[in-house]
C-alpha atoms as one frame of an Amber mdcrd trajectory, in Angstrom:
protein
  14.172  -5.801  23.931  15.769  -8.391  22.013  16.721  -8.872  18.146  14.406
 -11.681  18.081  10.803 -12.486  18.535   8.950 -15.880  18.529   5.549 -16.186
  16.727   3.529 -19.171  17.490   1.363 -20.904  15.582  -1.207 -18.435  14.079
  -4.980 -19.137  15.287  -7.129 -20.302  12.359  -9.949 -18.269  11.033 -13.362
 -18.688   9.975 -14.381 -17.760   6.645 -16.369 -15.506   8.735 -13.797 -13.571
  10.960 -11.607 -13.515   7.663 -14.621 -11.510   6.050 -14.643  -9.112   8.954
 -11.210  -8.570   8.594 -11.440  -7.698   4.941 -14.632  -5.541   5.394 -12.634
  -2.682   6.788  -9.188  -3.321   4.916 -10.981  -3.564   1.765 -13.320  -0.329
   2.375 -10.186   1.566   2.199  -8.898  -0.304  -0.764 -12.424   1.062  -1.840
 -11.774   4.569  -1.739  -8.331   4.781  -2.760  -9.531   2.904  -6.151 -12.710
   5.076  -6.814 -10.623   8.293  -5.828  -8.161   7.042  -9.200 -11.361   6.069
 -11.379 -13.130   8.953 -10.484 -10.247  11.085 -11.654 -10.072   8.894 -14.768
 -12.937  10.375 -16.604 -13.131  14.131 -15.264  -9.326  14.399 -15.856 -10.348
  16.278 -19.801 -12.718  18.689 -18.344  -9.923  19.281 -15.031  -6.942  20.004
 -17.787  -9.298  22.162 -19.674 -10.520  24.141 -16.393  -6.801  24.670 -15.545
  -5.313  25.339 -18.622  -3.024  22.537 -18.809  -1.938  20.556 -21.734  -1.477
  16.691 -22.593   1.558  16.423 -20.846  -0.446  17.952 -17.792  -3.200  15.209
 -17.985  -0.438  12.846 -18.253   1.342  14.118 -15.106  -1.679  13.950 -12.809
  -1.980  10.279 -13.270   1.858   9.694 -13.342   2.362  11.678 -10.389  -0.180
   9.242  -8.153   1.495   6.344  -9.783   4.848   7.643  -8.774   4.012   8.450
  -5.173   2.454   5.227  -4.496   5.187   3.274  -6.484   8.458   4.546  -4.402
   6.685   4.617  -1.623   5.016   0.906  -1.886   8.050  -1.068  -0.470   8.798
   0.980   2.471   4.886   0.732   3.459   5.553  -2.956   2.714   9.019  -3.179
   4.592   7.572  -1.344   7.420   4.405  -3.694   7.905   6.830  -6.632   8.767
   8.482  -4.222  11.264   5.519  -2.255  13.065   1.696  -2.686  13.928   0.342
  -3.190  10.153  -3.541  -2.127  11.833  -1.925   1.383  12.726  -0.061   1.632
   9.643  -3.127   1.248   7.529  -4.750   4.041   9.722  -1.959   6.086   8.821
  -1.797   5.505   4.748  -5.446   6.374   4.793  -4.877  10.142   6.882  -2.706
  10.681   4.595  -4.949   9.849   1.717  -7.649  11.540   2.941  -5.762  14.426
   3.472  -4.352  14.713  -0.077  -8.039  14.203  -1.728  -9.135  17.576   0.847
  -6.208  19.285  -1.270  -6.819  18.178  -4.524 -10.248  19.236  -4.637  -9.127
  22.929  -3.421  -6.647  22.915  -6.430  -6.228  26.299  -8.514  -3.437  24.954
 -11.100  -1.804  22.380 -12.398   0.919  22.185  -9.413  -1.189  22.541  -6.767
  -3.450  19.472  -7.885   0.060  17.562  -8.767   1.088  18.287  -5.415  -2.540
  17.153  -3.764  -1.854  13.870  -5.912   1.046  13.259  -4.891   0.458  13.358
  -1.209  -2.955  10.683  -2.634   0.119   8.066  -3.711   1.435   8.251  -0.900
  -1.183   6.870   0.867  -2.847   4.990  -2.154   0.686   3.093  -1.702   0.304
   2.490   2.229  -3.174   0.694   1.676  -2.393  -1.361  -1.542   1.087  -2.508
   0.307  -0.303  -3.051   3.182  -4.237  -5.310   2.215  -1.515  -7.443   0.280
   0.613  -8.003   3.481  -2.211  -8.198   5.517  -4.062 -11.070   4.007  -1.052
 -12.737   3.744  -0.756 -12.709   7.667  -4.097 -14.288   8.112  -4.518 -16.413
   5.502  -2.518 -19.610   3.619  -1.437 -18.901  -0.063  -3.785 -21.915  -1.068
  -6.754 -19.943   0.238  -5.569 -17.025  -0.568  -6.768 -17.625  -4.271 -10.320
 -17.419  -3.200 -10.012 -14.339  -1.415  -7.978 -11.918  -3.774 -10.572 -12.844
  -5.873 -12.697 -11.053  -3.438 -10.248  -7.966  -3.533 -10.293  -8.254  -7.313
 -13.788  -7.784  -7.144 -14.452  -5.089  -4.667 -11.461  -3.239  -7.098 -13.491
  -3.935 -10.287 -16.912  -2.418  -8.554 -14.833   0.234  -7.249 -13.582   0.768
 -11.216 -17.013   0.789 -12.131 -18.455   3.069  -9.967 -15.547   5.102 -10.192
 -16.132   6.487 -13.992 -19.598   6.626 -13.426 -20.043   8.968 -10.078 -16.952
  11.147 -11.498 -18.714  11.850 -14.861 -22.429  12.544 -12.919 -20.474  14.333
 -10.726 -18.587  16.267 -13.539 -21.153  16.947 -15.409 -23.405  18.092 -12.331
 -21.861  19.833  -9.493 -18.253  20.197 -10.950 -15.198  18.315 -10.897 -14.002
  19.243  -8.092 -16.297  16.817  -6.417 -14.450  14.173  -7.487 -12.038  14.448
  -4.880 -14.441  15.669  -1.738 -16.314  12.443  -2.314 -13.995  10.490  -0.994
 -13.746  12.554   2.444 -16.952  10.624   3.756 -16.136   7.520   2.097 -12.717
   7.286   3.857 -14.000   8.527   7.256 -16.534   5.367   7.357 -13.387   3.275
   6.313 -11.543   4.178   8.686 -14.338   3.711  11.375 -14.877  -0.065  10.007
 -11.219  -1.166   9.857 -10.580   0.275  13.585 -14.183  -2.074  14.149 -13.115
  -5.215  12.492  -9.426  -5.117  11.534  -7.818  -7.217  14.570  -4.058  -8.490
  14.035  -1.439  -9.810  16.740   1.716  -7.359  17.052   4.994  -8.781  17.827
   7.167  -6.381  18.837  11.225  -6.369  18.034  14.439  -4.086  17.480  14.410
  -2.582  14.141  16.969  -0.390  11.663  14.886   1.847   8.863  16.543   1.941
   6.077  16.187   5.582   5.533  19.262   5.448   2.855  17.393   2.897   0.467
  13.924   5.013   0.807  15.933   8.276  -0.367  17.508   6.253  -3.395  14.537
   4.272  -4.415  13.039   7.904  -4.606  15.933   9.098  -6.248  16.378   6.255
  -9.124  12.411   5.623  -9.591  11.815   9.908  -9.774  14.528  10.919 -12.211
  13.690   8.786 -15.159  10.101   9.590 -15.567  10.617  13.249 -15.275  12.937
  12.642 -18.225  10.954  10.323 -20.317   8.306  13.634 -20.036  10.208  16.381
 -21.058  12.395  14.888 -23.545  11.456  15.253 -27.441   9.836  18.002 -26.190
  11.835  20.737 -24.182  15.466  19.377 -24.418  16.528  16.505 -27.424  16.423
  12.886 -26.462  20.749  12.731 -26.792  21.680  15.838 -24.897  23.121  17.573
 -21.711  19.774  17.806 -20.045  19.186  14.116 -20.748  22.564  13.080 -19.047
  21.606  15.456 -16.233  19.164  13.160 -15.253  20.222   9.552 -16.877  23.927
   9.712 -14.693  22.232  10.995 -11.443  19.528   7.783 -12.098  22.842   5.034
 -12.669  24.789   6.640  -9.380  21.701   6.388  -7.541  20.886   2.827  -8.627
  24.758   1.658  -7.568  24.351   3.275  -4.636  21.064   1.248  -3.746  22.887
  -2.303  -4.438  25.414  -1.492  -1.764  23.221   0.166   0.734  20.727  -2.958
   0.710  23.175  -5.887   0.474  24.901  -4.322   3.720  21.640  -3.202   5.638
  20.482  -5.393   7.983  16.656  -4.039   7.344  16.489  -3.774   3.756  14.075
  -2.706   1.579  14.296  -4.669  -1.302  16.023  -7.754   0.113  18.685  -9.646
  -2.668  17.930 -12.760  -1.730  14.475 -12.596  -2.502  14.998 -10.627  -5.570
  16.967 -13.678  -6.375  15.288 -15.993  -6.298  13.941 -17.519  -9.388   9.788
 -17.086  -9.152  10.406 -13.673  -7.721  12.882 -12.303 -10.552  10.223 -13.890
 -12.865   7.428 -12.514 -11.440   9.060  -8.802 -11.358   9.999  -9.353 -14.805
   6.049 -10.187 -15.426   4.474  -7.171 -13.503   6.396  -4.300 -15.120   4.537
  -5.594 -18.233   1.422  -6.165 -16.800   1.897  -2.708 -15.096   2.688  -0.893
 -18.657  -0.323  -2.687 -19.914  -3.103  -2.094 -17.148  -2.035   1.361 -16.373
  -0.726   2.672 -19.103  -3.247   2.430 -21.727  -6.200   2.071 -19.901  -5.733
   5.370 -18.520  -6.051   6.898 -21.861  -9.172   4.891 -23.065 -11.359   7.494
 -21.463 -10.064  10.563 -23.114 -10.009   8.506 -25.961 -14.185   8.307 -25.333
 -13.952  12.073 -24.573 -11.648  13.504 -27.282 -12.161  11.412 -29.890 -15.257
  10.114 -29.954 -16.852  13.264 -28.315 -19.101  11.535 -25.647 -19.512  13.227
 -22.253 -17.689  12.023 -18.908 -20.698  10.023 -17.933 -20.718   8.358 -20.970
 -16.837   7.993 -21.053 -17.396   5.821 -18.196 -20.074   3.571 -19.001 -18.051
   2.624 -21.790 -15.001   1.567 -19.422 -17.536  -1.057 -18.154 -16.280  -3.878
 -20.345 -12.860  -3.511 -19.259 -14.149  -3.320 -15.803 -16.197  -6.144 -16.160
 -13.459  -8.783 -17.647 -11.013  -7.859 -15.132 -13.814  -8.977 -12.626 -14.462
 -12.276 -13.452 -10.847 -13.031 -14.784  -9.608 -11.869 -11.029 -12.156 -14.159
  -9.268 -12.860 -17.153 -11.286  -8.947 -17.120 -11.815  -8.559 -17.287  -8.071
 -11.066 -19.703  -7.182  -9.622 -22.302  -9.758  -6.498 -21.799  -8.285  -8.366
 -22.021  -4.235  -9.825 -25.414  -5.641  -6.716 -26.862  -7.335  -3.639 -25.334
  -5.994  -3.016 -25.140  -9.606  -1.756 -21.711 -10.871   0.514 -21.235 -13.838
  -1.618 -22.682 -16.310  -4.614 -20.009 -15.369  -2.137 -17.170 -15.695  -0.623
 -18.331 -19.083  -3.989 -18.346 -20.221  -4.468 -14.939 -19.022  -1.406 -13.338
 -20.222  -2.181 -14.366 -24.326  -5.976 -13.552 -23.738  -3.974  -9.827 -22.595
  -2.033 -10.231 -25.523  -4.820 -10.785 -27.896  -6.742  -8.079 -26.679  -4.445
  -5.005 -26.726  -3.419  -6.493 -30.050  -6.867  -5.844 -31.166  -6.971  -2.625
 -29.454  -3.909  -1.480 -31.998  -6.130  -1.370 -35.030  -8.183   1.336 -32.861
  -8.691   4.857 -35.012 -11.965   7.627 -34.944 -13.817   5.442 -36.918 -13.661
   2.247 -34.750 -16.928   0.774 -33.666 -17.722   0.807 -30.133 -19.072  -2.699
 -29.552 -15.312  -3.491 -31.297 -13.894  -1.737 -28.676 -15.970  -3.746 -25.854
 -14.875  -6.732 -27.098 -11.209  -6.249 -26.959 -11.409  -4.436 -23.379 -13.243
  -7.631 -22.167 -10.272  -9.630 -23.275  -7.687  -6.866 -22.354  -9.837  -7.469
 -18.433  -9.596 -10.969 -18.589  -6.171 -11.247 -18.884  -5.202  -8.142 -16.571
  -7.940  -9.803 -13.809  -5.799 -13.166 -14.048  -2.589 -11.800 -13.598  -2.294
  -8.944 -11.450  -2.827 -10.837  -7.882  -2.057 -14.078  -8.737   1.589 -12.906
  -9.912   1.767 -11.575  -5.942   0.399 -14.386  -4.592   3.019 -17.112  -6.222
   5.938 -14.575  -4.787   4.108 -14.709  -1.126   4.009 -18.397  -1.615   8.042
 -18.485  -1.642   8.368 -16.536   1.855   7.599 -16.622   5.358   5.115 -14.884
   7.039   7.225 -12.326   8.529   8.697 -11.483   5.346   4.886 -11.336   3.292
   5.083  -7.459   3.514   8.448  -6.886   1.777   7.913 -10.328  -0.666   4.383
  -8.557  -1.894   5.774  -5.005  -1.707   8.645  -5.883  -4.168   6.109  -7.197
  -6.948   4.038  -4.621  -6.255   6.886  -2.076  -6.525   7.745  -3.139 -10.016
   4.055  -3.410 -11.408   3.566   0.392 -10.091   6.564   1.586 -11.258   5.972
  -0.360 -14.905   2.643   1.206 -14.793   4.074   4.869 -13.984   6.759   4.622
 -16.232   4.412   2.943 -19.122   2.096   6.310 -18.308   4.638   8.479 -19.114
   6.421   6.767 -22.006   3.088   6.058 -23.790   1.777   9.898 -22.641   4.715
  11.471 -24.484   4.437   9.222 -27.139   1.160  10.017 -27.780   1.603  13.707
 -27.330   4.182  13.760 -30.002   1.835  11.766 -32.715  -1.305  14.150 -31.467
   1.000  17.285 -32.306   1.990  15.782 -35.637  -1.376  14.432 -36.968  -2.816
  18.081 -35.796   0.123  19.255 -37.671  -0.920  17.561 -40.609  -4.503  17.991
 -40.626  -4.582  21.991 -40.537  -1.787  21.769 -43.412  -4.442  19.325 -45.221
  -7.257  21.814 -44.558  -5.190  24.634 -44.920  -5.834  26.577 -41.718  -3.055
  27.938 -39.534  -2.074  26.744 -36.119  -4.485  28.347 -33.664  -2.222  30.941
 -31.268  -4.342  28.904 -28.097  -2.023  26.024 -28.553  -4.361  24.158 -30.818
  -0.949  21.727 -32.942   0.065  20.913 -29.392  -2.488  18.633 -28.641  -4.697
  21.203 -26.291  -7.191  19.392 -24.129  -9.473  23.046 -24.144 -11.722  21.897
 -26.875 -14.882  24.358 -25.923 -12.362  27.130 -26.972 -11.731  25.483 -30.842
 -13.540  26.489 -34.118 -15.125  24.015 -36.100 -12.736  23.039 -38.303  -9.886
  22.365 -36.099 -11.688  20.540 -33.363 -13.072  17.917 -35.927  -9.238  17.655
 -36.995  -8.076  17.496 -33.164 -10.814  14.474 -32.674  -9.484  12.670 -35.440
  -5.513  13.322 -34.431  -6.448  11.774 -31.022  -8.582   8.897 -32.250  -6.235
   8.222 -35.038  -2.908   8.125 -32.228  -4.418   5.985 -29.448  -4.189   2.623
 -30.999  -0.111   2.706 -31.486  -0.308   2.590 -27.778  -1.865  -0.583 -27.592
   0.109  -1.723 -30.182   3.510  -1.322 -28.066   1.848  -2.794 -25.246   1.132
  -5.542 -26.503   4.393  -6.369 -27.753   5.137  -5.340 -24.215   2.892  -8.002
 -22.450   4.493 -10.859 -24.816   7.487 -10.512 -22.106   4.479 -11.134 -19.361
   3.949 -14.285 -21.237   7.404 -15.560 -21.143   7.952 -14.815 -17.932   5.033
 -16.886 -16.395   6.201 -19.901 -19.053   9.714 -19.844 -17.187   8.350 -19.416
 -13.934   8.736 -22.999 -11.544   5.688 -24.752 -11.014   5.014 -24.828  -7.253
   2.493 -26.035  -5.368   0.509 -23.760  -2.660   1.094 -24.503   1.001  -1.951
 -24.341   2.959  -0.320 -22.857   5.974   0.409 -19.113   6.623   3.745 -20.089
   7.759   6.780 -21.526   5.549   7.974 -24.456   7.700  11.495 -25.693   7.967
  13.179 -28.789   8.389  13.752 -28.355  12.263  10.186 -26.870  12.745   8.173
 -29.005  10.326   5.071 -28.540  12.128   5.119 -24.584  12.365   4.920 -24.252
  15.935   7.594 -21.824  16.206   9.227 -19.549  13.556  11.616 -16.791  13.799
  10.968 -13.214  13.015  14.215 -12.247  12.149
């Protein structure tokens, strides 16, 4: 077999074979987002179950986040390297597989172990729709079409917080996670039914060495931003135990990828000018989408003492902006092959509404909140695919899976480590506002853990739940308030971004092949 392989020109698709191709790629996009929604609004009655704290409830999002985020770009990398149909097939197993264990959990390492092996394939099918529809379809389609993903991610966001709380609050919790064992079974059965993609077959080198080190210098500073403040101080021997390891591990990674011949994150498309912006854009947008919005239901649930099914009606605003900011953004952009204007917009409606959010306390109205998710939705919806589809403009085809996989990378990994910055920044102004409030009232520390910010609240008196409501409502909105001063780098990032225009060909055609008849893999 040679080191080479020729791809001719790709056949074009109907709008209706493109459909069919997206009903089964997207069904598994499905479950993978309801199985994180679902989780979204049972996680305060799971913590409570298992006797975990806030940290826990942080850790069981983070941990998903973290799987999926260092293993994103070797889904991606492999998808330009091996049958991206079979692939798929594979990221969902595993799914499925982890969503079997989670619901079996006993404690809190158990289900962070059953999460874990969820990112792992949550990664595999987010990776790989991304590189998929950019094998079948031109960027300046493309527009119209993420829209389509957008939207089939904001119903599964919807129906997410919504069948976890009835499910919660009927059968138990740990329903949350066997639901998605039929869901993904009829996935699987309609993307081995309509999911039909040419495979070109070369010589490839893994790069096991970059997997292990993108691991390595993704894992180590989120397990630190956890702990510290906490068990060890933020200056001290335990935080150079895992800061040095991190810097080593990050060196290590620029040599092994400039001298691989199969890397995962390529320099010279990390170099080049949309792409750097673009990375530099999604670790804010990241911080921003996951890492506050994942508190906004126990925000419903602690502090405003609503149930899990009504924690999740709530989220529909959010849910609802980030709909039509996704699709009408991507059909403006389908119609004009205009983009940067659309996501300018969307980055200072972000910025307005998490500023908004900031002001947030126990006492905020709820139709308030509704109107600053819808903006916070609007501007997420208008960002988060578009800022992947102006990268996969700048490649080739054969290089859509890693060019996707690296923006993809950073927005996870902003999102993970946003989770756990904001989670232990929260936990620390919970503790202290509990603190405070049983000094006020003059009522000792509970010995169950009450001043740490327990998530237990059936087992609180009275008195010290009303002041653990208020200590959680009261500490939520300085988590907005640092992400939007976050997202302000999102902003400047898009304004320095070139202005390109979208090809309307899946391939990126060179001067000696300018009518993409022939195009080199490697």
């Amino acid at each position: 077999m040679s080191d080479t392989a020729t791809l001719t020109r790709e056949p074009t698709l109907t709008h209706k074979e493109v459909l069919e191709v997206l009903t089964g790629l997207l069904s598994m996009l499905f479950v993978a987002m309801v199985s994180s929604t679902i989780v979204s609004t049972a996680l305060p009655t799971i913590i409570g179950d298992l006797e975990g704290s806030q940290t826990s409830y942080t850790w069981v999002v983070t941990t998903t986040l973290l799987a999926m985020t260092v293993t994103s770009p070797i889904w991606s990398k492999l998808s330009d390297l091996f049958d991206k149909k079979f692939l798929v097939q594979v990221s969902g197993v595993i799914f499925l597989l982890g969503a079997l264990a989670a619901g079996f959990a006993q404690n809190v390492p158990q289900l962070l172990a059953a999460r874990g092996l969820q990112g792992v394939g949550v990664g595999g099918l987010m990776a790989l729709a991304q590189a998929i529809m950019g094998s079948i379809i031109p960027p300046r389609e493309r527009g119209r079409y993420t829209g389509y993903m957008a939207s089939v991610m904001a119903v599964a966001t919807v129906s997410g917080p919504l069948l976890g709380g009835l499910l919660v609050d009927s059968i138990g919790w740990r329903w949350c996670f066997w639901a998605a064992v039929p869901i993904s079974l009829v996935g699987l059965g309609m993307l081995q039914k309509f999911l039909h993609l040419e495979r070109v077959r070369r010589q490839v080198t893994i790069d096991w060495w970059g997997a292990v080190l993108i691991s390595i210098a993704a894992s180590l500073p989120l397990i630190w931003v956890s702990f510290a403040g906490r068990s060890y101080d933020w200056v001290s021997v335990e935080t150079a135990l895992f800061l040095v390891p991190t810097a080593i591990a990050v060196a290590a990674l620029v040599l092994v990828e400039r001298r691989h011949p199969e890397p995962l994150i390529p320099g010279r498309i990390l170099l080049e000018r949309t792409t750097s912006l673009a990375i530099i854009g999604s670790i804010a947008v990241g911080i921003a989408q996951f890492g506050t919005s994942v508190f906004l239901s126990q925000y419903f649930q602690v502090a405003q003492g609503f149930s899990p099914t009504e924690a999740g009606l709530l989220m529909l605003p959010l849910i609802l902006g980030s709909m039509v900011g996704a699709t009408v953004s991507g059909q403006l952009i389908t119609r004009t092959g205009v983009w940067k204007p659309y996501m300018i917009g969307g980055a200072v409606v972000l910025i307005l509404g998490l500023g908004l959010m900031g002001v947030t306390d126990h006492t905020t109205p709820i139709w308030h909140l509704s109107i600053y998710m819808i903006l916070m939705g609007l501007g997420q919806g208008a960002l988060m695919q578009n800022l992947v589809l102006v990268v996969q403009n700048t490649v080739d085809v054969h290089e859509i899976g890693t060019a996707s996989g690296v923006v993809s990378f950073f927005r996870s990994l902003g999102g993970t480590v946003g989770i756990a910055v904001l989670g232990a920044i929260l936990a620390s102004r919970v503790t202290d506002h509990i603190s405070t409030g049983l000094r006020a009232a003059k009522i000792p520390v509970p010995a169950d853990g009450a001043g740490s910010g327990t998530l237990d609240l059936g087992a609180l008196p009275e008195p010290v739940l009303t002041i653990v409501r208020h200590a959680y409502g009261d500490s939520t909105g300085f988590i907005f308030v640092i992400a939007g001063a976050i997202a302000v780098v999102t902003l400047v990032a898009v304004w320095l971004m070139p202005h390109t225009e979208l090809r309307t060909t899946v391939a990126k055609h060179d001067d000696k092949d300018p009518l993409g008849l022939e195009q080199p893999i490697d």
